[in-house]
C-alpha positions in Angstrom: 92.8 64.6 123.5 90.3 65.9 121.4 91.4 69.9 122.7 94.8 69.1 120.5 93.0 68.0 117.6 91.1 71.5 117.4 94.3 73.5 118.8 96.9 72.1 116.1 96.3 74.3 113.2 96.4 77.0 115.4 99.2 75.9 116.3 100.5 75.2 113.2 99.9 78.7 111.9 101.3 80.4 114.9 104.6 78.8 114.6 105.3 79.1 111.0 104.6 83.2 111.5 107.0 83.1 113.9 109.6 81.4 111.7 108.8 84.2 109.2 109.2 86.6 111.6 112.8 85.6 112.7 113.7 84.8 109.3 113.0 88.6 108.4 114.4 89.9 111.8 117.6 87.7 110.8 117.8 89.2 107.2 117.4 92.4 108.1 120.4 92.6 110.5 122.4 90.6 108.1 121.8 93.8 105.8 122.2 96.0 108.3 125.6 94.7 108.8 126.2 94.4 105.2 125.5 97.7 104.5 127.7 99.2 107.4 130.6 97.1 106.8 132.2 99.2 103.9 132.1 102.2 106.4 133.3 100.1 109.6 136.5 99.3 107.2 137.0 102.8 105.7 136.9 103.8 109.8 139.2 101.2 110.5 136.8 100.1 113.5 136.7 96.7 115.8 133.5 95.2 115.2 131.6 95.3 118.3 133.0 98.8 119.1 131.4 100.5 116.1 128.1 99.1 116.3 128.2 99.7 120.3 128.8 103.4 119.1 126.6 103.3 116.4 123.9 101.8 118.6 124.3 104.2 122.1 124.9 106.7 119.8 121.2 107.1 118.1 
């Protein structure tokens, strides 16, 4: 048991960077989105067909 007791803050840190890391993953798609939504509309596009578009398209 004494392995865990040396391993936990490493651990510890490695987890909470990768809640940071799919927090920022997860806000920068929801700005993504944000910020192609007003052109979707204007299109008059489904969602998932646009960004299939958009994303085959690049």
């Amino acid at each position: 048991m004494q392995i865990l007791t040396g391993i936990t803050p490493f651990v510890t840190v490695f987890f909470a960077l990768a809640s940071l890391a799919v927090l920022l993953v997860v806000g920068a798609a929801g700005a993504f989105l944000v910020r192609n939504r007003s052109a979707r509309r204007h299109s008059g596009a489904a969602l998932l067909p646009y960004y299939r578009t958009l994303a085959l398209g690049h």
